[in-house]
C-alpha positions as CSV (number, residue, x, y, z in Angstrom):
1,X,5.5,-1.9,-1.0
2,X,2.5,0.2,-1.9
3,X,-0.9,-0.1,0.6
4,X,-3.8,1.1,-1.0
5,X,-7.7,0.9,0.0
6,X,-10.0,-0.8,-2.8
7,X,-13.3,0.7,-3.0
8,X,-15.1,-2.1,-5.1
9,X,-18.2,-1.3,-7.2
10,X,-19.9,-3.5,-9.2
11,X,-21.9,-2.4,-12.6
12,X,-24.0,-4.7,-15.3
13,X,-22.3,-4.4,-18.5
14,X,-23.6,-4.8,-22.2
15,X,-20.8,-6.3,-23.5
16,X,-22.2,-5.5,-27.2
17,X,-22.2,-1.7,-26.7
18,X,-18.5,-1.8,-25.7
19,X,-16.0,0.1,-28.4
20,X,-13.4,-2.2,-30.0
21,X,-10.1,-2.4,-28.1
22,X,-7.6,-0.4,-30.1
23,X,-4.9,-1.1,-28.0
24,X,-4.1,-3.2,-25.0
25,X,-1.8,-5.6,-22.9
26,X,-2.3,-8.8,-22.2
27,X,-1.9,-9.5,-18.1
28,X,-1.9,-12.7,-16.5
29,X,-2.7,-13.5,-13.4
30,X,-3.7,-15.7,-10.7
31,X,-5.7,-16.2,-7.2
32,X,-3.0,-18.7,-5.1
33,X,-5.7,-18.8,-2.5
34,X,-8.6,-17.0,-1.9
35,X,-10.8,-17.0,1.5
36,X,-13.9,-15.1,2.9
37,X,-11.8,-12.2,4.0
38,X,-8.4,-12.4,2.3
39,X,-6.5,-13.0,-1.1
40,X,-3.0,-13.5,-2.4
41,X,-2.8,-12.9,-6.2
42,X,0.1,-13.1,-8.8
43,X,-0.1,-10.8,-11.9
44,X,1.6,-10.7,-14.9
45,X,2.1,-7.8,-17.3
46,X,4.6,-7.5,-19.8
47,X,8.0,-8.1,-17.8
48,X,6.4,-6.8,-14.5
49,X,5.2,-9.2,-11.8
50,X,3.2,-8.2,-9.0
51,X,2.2,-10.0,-5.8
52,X,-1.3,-8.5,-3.8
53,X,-2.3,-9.1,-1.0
54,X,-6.2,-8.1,-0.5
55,X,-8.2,-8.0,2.8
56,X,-11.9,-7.4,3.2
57,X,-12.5,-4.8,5.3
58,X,-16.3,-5.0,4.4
59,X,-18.6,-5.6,1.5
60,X,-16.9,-2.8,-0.7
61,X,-13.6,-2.2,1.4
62,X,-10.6,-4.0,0.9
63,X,-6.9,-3.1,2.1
64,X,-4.3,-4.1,-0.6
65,X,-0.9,-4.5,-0.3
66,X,1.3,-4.7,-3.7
67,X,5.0,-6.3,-3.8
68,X,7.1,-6.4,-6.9
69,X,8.5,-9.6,-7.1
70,X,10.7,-11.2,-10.2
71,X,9.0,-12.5,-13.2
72,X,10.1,-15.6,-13.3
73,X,9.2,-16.4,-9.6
74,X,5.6,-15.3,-10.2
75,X,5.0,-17.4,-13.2
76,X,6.9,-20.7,-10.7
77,X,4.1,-19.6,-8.3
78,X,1.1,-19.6,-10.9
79,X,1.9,-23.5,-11.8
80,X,2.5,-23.9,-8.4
81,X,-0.6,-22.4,-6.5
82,X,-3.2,-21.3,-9.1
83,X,-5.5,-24.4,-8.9
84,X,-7.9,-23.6,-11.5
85,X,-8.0,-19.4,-10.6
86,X,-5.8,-18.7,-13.3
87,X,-7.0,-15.9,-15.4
88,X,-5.3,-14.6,-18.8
């Protein structure tokens, strides 16, 4: 288990002055419920799955808590839970 403090910030893009992609990975993921002050997400890359756990702490704070979890159990809990917050 991994705890780590999200310090979110939040910038206007131009999407049309971004570079091309020359290389990436494709993640999937999840939000199996989200509320005012707390999340639990499911995320996807490659043959890794990851389960967070996020709690707002205040309007840019937010404590996470990562847990490795098997691939196939993550992608059970996406068709499970996801209810329209799935992202790929």
């Amino acid at each position: 288990m991994a705890s780590n403090v999200e310090i979110e910030k939040k910038f206007l893009v131009r999407h049309d002055k971004l570079p091309t992609l020359q290389h990436g990975q494709t993640i999937k993921q999840a939000y199996l419920f989200t509320e005012d002050t707390k999340s639990l997400r499911v995320r996807i890359k490659g043959d890794t799955c990851v389960m967070t756990i996020k709690i707002k702490r205040s309007e840019e704070v937010r404590e996470e808590y990562n847990y490795p979890i098997p691939k196939r159990e993550g992608e059970r809990l996406m068709k499970l839970g996801a209810r329209g917050y799935l992202i790929e």
